[in-house]
N, CA, C and O atoms as a Tinker XYZ file with bonds, in Angstrom:
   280  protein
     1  N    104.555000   98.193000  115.751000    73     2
     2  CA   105.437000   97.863000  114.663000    64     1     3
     3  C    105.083000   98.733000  113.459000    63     2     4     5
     4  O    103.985000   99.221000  113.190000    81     3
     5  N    106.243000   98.829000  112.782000    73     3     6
     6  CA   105.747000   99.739000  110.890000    64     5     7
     7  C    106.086000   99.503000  110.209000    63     6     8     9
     8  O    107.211000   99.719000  109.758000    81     7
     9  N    104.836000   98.671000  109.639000    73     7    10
    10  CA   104.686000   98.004000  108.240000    64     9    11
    11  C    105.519000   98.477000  107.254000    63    10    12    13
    12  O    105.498000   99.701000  107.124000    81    11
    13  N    106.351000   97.773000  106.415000    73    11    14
    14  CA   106.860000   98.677000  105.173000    64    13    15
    15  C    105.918000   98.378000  104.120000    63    14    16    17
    16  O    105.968000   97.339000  103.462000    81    15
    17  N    105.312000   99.019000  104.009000    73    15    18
    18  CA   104.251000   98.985000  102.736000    64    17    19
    19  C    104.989000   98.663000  101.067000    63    18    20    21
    20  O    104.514000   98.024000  100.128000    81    19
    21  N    106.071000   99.260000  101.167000    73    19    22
    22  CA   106.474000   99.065000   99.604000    64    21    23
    23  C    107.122000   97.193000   99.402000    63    22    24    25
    24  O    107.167000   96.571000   98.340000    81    23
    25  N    107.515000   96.722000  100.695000    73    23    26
    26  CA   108.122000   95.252000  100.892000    64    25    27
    27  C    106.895000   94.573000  100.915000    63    26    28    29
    28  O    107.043000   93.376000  100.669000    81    27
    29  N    105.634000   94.944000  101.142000    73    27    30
    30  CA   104.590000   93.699000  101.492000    64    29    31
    31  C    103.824000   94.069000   99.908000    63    30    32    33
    32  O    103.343000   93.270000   99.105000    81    31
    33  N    103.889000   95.118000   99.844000    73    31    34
    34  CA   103.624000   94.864000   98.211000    64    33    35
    35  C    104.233000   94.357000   96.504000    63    34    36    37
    36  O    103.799000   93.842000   95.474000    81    35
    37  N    105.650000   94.972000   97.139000    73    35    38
    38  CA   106.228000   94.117000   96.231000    64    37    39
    39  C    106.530000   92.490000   96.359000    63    38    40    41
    40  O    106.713000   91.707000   95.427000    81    39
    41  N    106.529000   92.256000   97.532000    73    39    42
    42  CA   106.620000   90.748000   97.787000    64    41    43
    43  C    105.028000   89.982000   96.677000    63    42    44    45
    44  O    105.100000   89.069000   95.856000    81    43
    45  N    103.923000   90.685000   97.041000    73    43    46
    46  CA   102.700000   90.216000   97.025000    64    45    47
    47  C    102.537000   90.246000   96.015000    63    46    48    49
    48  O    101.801000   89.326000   95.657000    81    47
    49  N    103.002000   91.169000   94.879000    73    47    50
    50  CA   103.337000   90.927000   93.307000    64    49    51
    51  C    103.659000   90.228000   92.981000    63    50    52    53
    52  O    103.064000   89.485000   92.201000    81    51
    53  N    105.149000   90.029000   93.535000    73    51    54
    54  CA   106.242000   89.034000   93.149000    64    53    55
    55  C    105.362000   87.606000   92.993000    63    54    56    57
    56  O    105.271000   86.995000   91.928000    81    55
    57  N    104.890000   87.295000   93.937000    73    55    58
    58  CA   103.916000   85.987000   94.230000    64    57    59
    59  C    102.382000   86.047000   93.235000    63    58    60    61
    60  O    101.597000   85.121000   93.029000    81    59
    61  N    102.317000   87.407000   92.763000    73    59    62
    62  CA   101.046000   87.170000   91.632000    64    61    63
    63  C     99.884000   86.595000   92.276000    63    62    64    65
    64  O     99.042000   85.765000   91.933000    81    63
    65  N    100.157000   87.505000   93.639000    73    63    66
    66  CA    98.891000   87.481000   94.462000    64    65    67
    67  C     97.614000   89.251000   94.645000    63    66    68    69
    68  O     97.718000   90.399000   95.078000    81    67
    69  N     96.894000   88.649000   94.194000    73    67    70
    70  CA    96.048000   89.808000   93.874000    64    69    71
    71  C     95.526000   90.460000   95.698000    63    70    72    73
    72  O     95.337000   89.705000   96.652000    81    71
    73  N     95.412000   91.808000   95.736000    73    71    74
    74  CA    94.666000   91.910000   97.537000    64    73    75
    75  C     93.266000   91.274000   97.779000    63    74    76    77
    76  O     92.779000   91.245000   98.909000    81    75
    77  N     92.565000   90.712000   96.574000    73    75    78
    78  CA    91.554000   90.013000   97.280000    64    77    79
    79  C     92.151000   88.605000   97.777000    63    78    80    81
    80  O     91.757000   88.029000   98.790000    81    79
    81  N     93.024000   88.198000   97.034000    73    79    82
    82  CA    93.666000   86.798000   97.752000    64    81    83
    83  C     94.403000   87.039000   99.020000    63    82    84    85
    84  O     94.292000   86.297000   99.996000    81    83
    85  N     95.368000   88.388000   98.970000    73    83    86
    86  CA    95.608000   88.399000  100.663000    64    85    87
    87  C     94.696000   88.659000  101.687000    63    86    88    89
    88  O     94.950000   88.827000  102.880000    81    87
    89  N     93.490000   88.683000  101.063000    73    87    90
    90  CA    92.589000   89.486000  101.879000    64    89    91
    91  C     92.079000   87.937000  102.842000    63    90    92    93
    92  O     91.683000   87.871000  104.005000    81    91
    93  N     92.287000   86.799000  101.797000    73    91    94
    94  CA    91.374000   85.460000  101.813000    64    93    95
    95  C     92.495000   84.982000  102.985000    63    94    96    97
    96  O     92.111000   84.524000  104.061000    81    95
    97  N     93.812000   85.131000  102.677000    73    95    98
    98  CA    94.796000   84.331000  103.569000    64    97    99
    99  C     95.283000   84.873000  104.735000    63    98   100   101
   100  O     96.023000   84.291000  105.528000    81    99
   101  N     94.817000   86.108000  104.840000    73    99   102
   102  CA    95.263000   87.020000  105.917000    64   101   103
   103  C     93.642000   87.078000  107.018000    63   102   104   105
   104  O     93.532000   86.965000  108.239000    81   103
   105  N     92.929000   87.229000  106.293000    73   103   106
   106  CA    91.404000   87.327000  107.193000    64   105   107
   107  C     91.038000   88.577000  107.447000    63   106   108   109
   108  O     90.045000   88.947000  108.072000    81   107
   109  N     92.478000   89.695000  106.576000    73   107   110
   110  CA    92.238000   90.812000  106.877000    64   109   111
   111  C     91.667000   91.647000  106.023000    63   110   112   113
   112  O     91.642000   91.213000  104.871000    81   111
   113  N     91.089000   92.939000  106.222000    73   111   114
   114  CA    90.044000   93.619000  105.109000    64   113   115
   115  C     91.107000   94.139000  103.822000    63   114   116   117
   116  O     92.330000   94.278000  103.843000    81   115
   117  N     90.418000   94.294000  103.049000    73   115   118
   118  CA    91.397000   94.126000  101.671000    64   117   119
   119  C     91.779000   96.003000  101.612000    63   118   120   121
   120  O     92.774000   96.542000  101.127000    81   119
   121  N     90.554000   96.660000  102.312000    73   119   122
   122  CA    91.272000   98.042000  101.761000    64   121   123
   123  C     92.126000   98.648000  103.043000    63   122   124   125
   124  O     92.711000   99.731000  103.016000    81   123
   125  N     92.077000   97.540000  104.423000    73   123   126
   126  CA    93.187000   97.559000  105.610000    64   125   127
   127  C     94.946000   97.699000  104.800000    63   126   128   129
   128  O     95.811000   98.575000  104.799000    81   127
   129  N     94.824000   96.397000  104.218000    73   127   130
   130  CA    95.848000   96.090000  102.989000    64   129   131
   131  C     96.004000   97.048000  102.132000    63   130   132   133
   132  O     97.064000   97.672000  102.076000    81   131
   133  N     95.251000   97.236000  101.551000    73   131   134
   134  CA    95.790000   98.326000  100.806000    64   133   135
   135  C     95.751000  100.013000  101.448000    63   134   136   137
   136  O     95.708000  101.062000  100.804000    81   135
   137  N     95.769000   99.891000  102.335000    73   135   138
   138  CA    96.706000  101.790000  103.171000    64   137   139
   139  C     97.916000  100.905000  104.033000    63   138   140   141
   140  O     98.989000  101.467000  104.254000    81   139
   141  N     97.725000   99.754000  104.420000    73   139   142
   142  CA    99.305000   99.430000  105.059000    64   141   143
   143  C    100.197000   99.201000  103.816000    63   142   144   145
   144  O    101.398000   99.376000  104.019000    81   143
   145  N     99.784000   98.798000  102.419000    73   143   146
   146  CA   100.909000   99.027000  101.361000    64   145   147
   147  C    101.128000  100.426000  100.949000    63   146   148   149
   148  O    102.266000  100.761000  100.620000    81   147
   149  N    100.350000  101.112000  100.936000    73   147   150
   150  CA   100.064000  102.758000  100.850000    64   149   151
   151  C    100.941000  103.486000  102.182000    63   150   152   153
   152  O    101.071000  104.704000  102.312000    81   151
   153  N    101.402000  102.630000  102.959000    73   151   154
   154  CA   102.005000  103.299000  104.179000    64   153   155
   155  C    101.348000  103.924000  105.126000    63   154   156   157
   156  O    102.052000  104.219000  106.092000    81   155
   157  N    100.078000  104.277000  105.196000    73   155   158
   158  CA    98.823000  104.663000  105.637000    64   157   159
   159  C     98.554000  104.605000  106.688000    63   158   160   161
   160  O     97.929000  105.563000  107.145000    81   159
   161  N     98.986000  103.126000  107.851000    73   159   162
   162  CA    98.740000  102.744000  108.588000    64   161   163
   163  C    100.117000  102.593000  109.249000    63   162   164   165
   164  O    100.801000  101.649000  108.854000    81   163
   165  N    100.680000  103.500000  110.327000    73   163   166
   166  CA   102.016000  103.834000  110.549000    64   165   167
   167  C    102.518000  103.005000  112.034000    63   166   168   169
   168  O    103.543000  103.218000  112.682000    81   167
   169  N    101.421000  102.000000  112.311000    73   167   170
   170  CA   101.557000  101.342000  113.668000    64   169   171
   171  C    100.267000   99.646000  113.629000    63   170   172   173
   172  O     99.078000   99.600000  113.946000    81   171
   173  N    101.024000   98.718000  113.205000    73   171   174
   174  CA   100.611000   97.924000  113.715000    64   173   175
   175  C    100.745000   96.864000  114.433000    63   174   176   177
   176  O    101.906000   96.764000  114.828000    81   175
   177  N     99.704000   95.560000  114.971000    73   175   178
   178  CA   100.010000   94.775000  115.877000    64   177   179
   179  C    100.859000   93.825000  115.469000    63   178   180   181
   180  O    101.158000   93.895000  114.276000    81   179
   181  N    101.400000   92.851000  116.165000    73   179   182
   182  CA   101.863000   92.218000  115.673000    64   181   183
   183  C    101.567000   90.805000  115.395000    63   182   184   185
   184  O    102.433000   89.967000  115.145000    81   183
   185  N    100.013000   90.527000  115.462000    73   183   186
   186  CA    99.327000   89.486000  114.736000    64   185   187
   187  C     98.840000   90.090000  113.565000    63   186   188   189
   188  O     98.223000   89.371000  112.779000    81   187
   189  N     99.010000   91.340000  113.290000    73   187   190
   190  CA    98.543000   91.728000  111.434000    64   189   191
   191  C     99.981000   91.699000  110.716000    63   190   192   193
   192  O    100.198000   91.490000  109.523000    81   191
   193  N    100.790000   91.927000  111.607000    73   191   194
   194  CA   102.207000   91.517000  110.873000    64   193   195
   195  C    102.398000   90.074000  110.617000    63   194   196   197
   196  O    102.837000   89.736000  109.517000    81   195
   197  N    102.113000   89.176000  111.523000    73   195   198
   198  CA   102.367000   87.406000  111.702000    64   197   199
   199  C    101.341000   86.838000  110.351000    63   198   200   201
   200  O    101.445000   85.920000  109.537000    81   199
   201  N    100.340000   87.900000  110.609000    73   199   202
   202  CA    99.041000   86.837000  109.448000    64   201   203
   203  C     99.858000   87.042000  108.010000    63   202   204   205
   204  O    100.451000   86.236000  107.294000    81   203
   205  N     99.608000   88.609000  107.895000    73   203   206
   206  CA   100.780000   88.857000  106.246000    64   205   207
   207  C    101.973000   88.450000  105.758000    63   206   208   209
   208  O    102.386000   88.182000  104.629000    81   207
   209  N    102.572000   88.465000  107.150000    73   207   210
   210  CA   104.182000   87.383000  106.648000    64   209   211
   211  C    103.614000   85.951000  106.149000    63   210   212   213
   212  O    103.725000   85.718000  104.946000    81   211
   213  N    103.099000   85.110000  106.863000    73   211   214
   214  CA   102.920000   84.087000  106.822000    64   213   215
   215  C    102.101000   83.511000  105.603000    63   214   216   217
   216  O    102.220000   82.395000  105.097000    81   215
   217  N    101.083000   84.717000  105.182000    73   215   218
   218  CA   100.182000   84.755000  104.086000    64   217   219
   219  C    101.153000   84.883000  102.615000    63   218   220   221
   220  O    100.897000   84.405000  101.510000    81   219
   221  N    102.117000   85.547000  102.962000    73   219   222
   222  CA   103.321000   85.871000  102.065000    64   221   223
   223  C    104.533000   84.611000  102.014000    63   222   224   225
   224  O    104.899000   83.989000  101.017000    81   223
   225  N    104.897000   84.501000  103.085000    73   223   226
   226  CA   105.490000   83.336000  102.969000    64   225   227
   227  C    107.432000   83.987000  103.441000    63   226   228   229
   228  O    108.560000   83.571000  103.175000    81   227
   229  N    107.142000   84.590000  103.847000    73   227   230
   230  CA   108.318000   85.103000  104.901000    64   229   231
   231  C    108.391000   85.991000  105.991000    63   230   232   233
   232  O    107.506000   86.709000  106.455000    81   231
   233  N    109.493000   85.855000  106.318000    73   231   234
   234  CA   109.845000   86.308000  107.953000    64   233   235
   235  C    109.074000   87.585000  108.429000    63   234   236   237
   236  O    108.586000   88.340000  107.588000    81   235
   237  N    108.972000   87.805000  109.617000    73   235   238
   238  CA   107.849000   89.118000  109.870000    64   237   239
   239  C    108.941000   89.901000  109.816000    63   238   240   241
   240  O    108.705000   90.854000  109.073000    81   239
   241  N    110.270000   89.947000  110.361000    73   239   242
   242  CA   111.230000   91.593000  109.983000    64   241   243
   243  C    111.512000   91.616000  108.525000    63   242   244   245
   244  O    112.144000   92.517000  107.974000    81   243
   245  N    111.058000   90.679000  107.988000    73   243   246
   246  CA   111.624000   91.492000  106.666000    64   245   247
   247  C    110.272000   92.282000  106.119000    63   246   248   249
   248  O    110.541000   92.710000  104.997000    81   247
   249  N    109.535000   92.474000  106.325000    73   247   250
   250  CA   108.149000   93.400000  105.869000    64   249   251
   251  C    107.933000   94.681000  107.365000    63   250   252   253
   252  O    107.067000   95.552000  107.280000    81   251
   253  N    108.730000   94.587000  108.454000    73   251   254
   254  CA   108.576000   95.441000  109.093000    64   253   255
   255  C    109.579000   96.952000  109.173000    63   254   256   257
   256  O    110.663000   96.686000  108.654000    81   255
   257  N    109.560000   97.669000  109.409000    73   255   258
   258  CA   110.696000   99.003000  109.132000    64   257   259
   259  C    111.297000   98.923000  110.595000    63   258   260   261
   260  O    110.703000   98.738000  111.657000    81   259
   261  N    112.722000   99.125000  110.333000    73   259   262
   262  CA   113.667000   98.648000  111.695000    64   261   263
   263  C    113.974000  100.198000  112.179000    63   262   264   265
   264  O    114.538000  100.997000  111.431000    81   263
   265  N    113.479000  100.580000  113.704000    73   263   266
   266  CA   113.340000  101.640000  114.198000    64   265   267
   267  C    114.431000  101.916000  114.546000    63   266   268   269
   268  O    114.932000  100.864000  114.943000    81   267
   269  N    115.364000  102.988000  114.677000    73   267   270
   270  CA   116.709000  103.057000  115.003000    64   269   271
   271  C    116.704000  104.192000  115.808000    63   270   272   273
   272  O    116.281000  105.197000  115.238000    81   271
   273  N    116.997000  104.306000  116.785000    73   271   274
   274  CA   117.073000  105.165000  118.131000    64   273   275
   275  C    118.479000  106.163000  118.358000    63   274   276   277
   276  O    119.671000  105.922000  118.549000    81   275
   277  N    117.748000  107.264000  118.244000    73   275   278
   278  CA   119.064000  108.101000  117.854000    64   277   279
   279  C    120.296000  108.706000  118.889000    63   278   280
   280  O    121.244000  109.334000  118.418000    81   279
């Protein structure tokens, strides 16, 4: 899956959640988080997608980039 980095960060603003707090609700490493908002990380699973949606508080396609097959 590929993360949209600019949707999981602006969401995570929006919520006035700092990356050490997603770091707390996700279980995931805080500077993991920050290169998948950086776009950095161009493939992930889809339990690091499930933890961040859920840590965020919405749907996993809306933070994922929809692959379109040409």
């Amino acid at each position: 899956m590929k993360p949209n980095g600019t949707m999981i960060r602006g969401i995570r603003n929006g919520r006035n959640l700092s990356l050490r707090e997603l770091e707390a609700k996700t279980g995931l490493d805080r500077g993991y988080l920050s290169r998948l908002e950086r776009e950095q990380i161009r493939d992930v699973g889809s339990e690091q997608v499930r933890r961040v949606a859920k840590a965020l508080g919405v749907p996993e396609d809306l933070i994922v980039t929809k692959e379109t097959t040409p």
